[in-house]
C-alpha positions in Angstrom: -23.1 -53.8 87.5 -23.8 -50.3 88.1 -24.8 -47.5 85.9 -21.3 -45.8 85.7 -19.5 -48.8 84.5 -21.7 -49.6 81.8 -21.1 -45.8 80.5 -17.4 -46.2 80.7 -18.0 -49.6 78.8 -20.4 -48.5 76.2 -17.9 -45.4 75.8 -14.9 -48.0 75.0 -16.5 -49.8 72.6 -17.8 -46.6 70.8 -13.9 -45.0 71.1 -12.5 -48.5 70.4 -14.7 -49.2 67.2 -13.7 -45.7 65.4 -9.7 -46.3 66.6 -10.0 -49.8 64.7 -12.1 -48.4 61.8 -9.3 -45.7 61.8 -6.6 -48.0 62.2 -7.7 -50.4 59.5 -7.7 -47.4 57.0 -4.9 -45.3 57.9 -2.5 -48.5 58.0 -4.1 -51.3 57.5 -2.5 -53.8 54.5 -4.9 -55.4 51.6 -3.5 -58.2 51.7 -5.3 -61.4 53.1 -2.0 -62.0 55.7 -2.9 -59.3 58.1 -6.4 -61.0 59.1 -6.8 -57.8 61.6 -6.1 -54.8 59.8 -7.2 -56.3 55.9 -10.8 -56.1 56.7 -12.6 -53.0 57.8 -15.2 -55.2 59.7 -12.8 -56.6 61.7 -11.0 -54.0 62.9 -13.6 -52.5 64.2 -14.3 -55.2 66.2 -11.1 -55.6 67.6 -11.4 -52.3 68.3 -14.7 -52.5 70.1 -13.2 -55.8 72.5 -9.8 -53.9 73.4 -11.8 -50.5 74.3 -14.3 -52.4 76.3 -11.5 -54.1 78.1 -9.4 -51.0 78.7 -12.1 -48.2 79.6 -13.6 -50.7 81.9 -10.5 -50.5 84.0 -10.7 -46.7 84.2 -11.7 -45.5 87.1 -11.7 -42.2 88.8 -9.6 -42.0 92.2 -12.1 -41.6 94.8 -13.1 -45.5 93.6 -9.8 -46.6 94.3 -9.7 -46.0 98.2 
């Protein structure tokens, strides 16, 4: 992998761990049924896999062509 796409990965997972921290205390519930957003470690985590994912797909338009 090149250099650019592990920025825009390491970028997601730093953008997706503070959305899932966020998440988790802006709405999460306390109890134990919502297994995501009742802990704040996983959240986070969550977080961290789905902004991976996502800014990995991001790309600017000269890469598309």
């Amino acid at each position: 992998m090149d250099k650019e796409r592990w920025s825009r990965i390491r970028t997601g997972i730093i953008v997706g761990a503070i959305g899932g921290y966020l998440y988790y205390h802006l709405y999460g519930c306390d109890s134990a049924a919502c297994n995501i957003s009742a802990s704040p470690y996983l959240s986070p985590l969550y977080g961290m896999a789905v902004g991976a994912l996502v800014w990995d797909k991001l790309k600017p338009d000269d890469e598309e062509r």
